[in-house]
C-alpha positions in Angstrom: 82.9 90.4 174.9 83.0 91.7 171.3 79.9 94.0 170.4 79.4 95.5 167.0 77.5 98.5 165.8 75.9 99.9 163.0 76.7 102.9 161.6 76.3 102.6 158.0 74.3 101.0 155.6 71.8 99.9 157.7 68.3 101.4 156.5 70.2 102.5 153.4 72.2 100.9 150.2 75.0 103.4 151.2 77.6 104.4 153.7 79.0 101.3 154.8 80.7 101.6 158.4 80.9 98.6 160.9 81.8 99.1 164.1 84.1 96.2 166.3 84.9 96.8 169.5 87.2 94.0 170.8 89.8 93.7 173.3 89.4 97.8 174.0 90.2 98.4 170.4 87.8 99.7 168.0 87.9 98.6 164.3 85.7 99.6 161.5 85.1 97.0 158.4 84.5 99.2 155.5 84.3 103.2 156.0 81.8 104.4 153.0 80.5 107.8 151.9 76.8 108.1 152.3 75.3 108.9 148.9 71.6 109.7 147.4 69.5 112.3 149.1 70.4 115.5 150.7 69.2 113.8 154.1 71.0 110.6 153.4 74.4 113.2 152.2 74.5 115.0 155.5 75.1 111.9 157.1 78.8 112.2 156.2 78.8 115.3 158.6 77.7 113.4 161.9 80.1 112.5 163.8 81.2 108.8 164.3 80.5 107.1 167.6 84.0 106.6 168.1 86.8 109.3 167.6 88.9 108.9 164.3 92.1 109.2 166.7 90.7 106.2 168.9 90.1 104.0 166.0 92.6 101.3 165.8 92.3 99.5 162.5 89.9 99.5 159.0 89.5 96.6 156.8 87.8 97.4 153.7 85.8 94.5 151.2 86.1 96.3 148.4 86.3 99.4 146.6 83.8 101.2 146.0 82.7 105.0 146.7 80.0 103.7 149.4 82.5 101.5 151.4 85.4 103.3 151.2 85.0 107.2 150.1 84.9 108.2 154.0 88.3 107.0 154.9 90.3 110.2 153.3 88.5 111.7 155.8 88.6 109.9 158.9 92.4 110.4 158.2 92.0 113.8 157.9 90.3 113.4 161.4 93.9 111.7 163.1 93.0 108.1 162.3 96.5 106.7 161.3 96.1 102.5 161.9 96.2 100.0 159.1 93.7 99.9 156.3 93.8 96.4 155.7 92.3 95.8 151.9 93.2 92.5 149.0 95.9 94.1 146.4 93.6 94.8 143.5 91.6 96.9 146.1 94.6 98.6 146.7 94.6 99.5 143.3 90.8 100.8 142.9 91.2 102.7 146.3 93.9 105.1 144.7 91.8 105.8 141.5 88.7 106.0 143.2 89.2 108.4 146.1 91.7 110.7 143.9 88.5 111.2 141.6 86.8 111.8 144.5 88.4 114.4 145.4 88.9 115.9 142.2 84.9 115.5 141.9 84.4 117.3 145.2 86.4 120.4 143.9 85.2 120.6 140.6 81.5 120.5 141.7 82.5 123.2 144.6 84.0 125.3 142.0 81.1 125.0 139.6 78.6 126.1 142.9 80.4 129.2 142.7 80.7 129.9 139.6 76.6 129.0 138.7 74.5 130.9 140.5 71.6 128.1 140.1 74.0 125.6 140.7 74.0 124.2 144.8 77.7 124.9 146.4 78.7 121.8 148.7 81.9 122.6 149.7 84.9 119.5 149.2 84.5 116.7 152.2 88.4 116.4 151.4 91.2 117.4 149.4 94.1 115.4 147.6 96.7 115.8 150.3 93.9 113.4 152.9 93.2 111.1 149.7 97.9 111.0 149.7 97.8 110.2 153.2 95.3 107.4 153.1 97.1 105.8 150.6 100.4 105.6 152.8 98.1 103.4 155.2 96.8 100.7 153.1 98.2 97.1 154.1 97.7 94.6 151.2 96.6 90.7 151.7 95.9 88.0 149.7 92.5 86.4 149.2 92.4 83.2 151.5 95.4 84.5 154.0 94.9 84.8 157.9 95.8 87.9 159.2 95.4 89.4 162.7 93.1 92.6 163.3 93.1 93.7 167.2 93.1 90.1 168.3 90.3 89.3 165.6 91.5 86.3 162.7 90.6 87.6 159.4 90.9 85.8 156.5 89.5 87.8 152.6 87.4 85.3 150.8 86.2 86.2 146.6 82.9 88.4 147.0 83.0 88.3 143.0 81.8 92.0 143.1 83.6 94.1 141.2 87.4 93.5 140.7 88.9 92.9 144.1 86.2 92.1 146.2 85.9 90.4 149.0 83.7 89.0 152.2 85.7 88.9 155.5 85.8 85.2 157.4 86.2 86.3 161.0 86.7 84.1 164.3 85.9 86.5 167.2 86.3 85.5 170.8 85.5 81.9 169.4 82.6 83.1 167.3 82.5 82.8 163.4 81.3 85.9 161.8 81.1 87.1 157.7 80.8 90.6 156.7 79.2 89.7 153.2 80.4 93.7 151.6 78.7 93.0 148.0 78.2 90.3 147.0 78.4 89.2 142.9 76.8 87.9 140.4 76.9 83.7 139.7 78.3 83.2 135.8 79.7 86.4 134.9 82.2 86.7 132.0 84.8 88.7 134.0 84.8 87.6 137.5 84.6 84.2 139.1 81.6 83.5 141.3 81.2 84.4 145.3 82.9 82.0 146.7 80.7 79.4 149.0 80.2 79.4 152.9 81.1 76.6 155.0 80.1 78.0 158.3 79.1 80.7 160.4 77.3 81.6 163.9 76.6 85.4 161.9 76.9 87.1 159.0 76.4 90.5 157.9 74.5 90.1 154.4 73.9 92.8 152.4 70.4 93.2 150.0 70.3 95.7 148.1 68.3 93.7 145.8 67.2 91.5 148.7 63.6 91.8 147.0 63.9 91.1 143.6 65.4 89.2 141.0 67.0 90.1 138.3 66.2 89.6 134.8 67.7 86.4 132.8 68.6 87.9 129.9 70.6 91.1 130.3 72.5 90.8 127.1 69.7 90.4 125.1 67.9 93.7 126.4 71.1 95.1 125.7 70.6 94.3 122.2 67.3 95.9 121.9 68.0 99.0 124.1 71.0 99.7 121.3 69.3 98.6 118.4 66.0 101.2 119.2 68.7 103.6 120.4 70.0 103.3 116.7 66.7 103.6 114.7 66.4 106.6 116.8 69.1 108.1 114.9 70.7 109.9 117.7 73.2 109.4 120.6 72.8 106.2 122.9 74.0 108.0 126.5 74.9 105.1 128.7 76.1 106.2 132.6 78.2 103.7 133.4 80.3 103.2 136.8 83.9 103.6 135.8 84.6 100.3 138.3 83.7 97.0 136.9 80.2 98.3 135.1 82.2 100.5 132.1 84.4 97.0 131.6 81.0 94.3 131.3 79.5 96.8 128.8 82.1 97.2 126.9 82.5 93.4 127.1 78.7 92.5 126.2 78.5 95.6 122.9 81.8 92.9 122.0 79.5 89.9 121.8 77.0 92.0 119.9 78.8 93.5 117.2 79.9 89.7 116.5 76.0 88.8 115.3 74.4 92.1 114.7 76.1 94.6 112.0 74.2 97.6 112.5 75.6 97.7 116.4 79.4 96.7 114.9 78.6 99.8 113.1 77.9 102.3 115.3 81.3 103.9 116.8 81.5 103.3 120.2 83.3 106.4 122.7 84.7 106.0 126.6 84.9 109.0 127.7 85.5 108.2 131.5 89.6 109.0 132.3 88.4 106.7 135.3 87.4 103.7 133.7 90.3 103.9 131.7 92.7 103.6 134.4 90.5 100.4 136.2 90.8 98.7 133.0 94.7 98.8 133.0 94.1 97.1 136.8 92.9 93.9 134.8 96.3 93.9 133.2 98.0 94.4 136.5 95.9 91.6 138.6 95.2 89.0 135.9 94.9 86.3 138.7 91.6 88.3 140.1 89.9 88.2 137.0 88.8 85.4 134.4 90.8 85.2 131.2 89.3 87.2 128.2 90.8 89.2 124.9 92.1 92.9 126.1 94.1 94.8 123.6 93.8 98.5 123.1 92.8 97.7 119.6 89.7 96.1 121.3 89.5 96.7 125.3 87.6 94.0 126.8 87.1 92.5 123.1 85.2 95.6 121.5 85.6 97.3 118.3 85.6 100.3 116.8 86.0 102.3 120.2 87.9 105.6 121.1 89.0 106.5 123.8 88.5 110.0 125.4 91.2 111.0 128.3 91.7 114.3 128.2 89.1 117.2 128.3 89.2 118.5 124.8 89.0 115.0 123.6 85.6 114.5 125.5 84.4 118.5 124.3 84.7 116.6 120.3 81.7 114.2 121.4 79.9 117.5 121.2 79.6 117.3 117.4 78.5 113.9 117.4 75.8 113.4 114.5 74.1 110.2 114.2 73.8 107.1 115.8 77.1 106.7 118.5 77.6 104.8 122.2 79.0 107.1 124.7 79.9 105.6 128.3 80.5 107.7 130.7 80.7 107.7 134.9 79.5 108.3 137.0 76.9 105.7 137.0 74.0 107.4 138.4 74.8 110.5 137.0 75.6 112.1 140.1 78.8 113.7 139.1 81.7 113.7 136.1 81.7 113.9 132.5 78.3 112.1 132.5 76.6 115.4 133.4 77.9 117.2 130.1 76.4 114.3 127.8 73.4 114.4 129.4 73.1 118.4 129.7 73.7 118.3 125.9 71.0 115.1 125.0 68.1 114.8 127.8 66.6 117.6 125.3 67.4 115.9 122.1 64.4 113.4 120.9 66.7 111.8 119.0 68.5 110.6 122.4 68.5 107.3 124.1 70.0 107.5 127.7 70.4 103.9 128.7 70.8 103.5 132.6 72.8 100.2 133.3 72.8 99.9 137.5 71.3 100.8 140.8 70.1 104.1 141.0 69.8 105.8 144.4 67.3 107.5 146.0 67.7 111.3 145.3 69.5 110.5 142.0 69.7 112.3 138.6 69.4 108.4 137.3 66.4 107.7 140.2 64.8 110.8 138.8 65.0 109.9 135.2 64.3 106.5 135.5 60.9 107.3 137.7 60.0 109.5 134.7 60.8 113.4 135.6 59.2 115.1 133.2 62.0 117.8 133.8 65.3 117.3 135.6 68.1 119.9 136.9 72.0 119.4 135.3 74.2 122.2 136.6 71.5 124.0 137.8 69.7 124.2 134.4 66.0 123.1 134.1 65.7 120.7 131.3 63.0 119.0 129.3 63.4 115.3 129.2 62.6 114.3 126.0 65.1 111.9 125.3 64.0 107.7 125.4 65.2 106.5 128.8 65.1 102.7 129.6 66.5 100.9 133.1 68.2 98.0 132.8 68.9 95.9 135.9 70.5 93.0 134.3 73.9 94.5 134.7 74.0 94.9 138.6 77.3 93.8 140.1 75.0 93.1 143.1 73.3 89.4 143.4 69.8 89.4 143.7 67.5 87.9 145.9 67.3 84.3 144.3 71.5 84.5 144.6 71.6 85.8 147.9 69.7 83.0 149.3 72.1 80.4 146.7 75.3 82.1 148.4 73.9 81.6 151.9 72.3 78.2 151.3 75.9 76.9 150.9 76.6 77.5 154.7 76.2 74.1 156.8 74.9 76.5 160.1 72.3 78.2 160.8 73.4 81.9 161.5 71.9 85.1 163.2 71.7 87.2 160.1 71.8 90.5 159.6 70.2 92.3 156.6 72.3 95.5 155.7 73.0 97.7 152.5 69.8 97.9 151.0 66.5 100.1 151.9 64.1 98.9 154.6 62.0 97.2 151.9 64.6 95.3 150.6 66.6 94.7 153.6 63.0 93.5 155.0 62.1 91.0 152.1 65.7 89.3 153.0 65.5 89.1 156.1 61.9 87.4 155.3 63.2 85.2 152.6 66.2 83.5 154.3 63.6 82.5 157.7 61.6 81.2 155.5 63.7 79.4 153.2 66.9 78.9 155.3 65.6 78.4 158.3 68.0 81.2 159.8 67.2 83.5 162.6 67.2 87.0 160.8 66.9 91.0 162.0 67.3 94.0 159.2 70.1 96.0 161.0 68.8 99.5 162.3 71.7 102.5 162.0 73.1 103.1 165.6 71.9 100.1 167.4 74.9 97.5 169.2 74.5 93.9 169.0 76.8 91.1 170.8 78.7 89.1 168.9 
């Protein structure tokens, strides 16, 4: 009898870990970091409920910090199965955990070099990040493959680049492990792909209790156009995967009808984002169709690009009105941190924040209105504009959560997961009421029977 146990992302948005046990074999789908608070971070230190030598296989949805950042070190740990993953996956997981790691021993560095600045010593180093890569196993969207007895077959999540939800038969049972699921009529990505049937499903909800607004582009348009009459910097965090490449997408659409935004010089200073956008190139089949040249990446003008370090130092001297993009997304780490150091004092400053923010957060901070806010230790004086938009998520909200699962023809045990109790509860809430479904919000640690 398969049984199935939550370790991550159950009470919280992050750390995404679920637990199979089959056949005496034990196999995780998705192995995430836990990020936000300093009590949500010291999750990553507890040990999982089954040894890392004793684990037979992974299979990852997607990648993203929060389902896959742990699996350098449960390698590190002895783990040496199969990460099972779709190719463009394959792709993200080598960019992603190698800035990972280079993250993790920059900020350790910096803890010792600032006295006011928190040391957290690296979860993992390079060679871990190496020898995870060595274990990825690629497959196709829409290909059965065999996990421990287990069918799998990857279905488009329409998440970020790569995504996926897992179809699963089980010991004769039907289960989906939703990962994140997209956004319906994106410009980049196709849409989730529908349901047919299931006896459960793992849904996430990190917006499972709210919907997003309809026009995103449009306050887009007025966040950089008062950013502008500001007359100083427009600071926009921006996740290097998938977020960096819709921006740059939607300022394209706006410097076609509104001259004083095809004016003002746009700069990517994320070495990260840069390589993601040459994955595009490389998996054209996972993406829509759209105009990519390095004249105009993702069909915007007037953009330079900053790679290396003293390129992104000349953004320094920026005066005037300019767009800077820059990971990580909720400014919990990378080049971000210098722009902001340098503009949450300026009043000329518009910091626009374009996705979720976690609990615990420079971004959750800022966009709650701290009055004053620590970067590298320093205590500084937000007087910069800040605006939230949540048109952007990469996550569907409520109203598409309930679309996506209305297209099954069962009625499923569901299982809310990946959001905070409040969302996970307004769900869980929604799809009884509106399905029809029988639905629990997952609790962290507990075992269920598939």
């Amino acid at each position: 009898m398969a049984e199935l146990t939550f370790v991550g992302a159950a009470g919280t948005v992050t750390g995404s870990k679920h637990l199979l046990a089959l056949n005496g074999k034990h196999v995780y789908v998705d192995c995430g970091m836990f990020q936000g608070t300093k009590e949500t971070q010291a999750l990553n230190m507890a040990p999982l409920p089954v040894p890392a030598a004793q684990t037979d296989a992974i299979v990852v949805t997607h990648g993203h910090i929060d389902h896959v950042g742990y699996l350098p070190k449960i390698v590190h740990d002895g783990f040496r199965g199969p990460i099972y993953c779709t190719p463009a996956t394959s792709g993200l997981i080598e960019i992603v955990l190698e800035d990972a790691a280079h993250l993790q021993e920059m900020m350790a560095k910096r803890g010792l070099e600032h006295e006011r600045a928190r040391h957290i010593p690296p979860f993992y180093g390079d060679d871990d990040v190496q020898a995870t890569l060595k274990l990825l196993k690629t497959v196709e969207l829409e290909t059965e493959f065999d996990v421990c007895g287990a069918t799998m077959r990857y279905r488009n999540a329409g998440h970020i680049l790569g995504s996926a939800f897992i179809d699963a038969r089980i010991e004769g049972r039907r289960v989906i492990f939703s990962g994140d699921v997209g956004r319906y009529g994106r410009p980049l990505l196709y849409d989730p792909e529908a349901l047919d049937a299931a006896d459960v499903v793992l849904c996430e909800s990190t917006y499972g209790n709210r919907n997003h607004p309809p026009d995103a582009l449009g306050e887009l348009e007025q966040a950089l156009l008062a950013g502008i009459a500001r007359g100083g910097p427009i600071v926009i965090p921006a996740f290097a995967v998938e977020r960096t490449q819709d921006i740059l997408y939607s300022i394209g659409a706006l410097q076609k009808k509104d001259p004083q935004i095809a004016r003002t010089p746009v700069h990517v200073d994320s070495p990260m984002a840069i390589k993601v956008d040459a994955l595009f190139a490389r998996y054209p089949d996972a993406h829509k169709p759209f105009i990519d040249t390095p004249q105009q990446p993702f069909g915007c003008s007037n953009v330079t690009v900053h790679v290396t370090t003293d390129e992104s130092k000349t953004l320094n001297a920026l005066k005037g009105p300019a767009i800077i993009i820059a990971s990580s997304g909720m400014a919990s780490g990378g080049r971000i941190l210098h722009h902001l150091h340098n503009h949450i004092p300026d009043p000329t400053a518009t910091i626009v924040f374009v996705g979720f923010q976690g609990p615990g957060t420079l971004g959750n901070l800022m966009i709650n209105g701290a009055k004053t806010v620590k970067v590298f230790g320093d205590p500084l004086e937000v007087k910069a504009a800040v605006v939230s938009l949540s048109g952007y998520s990469a996550h569907a909200d409520q109203s598409e959560l309930l679309r996506w699962l209305g297209t099954l023809k069962t009625t499923p045990h569901l299982y809310a997961i990946h959001g905070d109790p409040v969302a996970a509860t307004a769900l869980a809430a929604a799809v009884q009421l509106k399905l029809g479904f029988t639905a629990t919000v997952a609790e962290r640690g507990t075992t269920v029977t598939l």
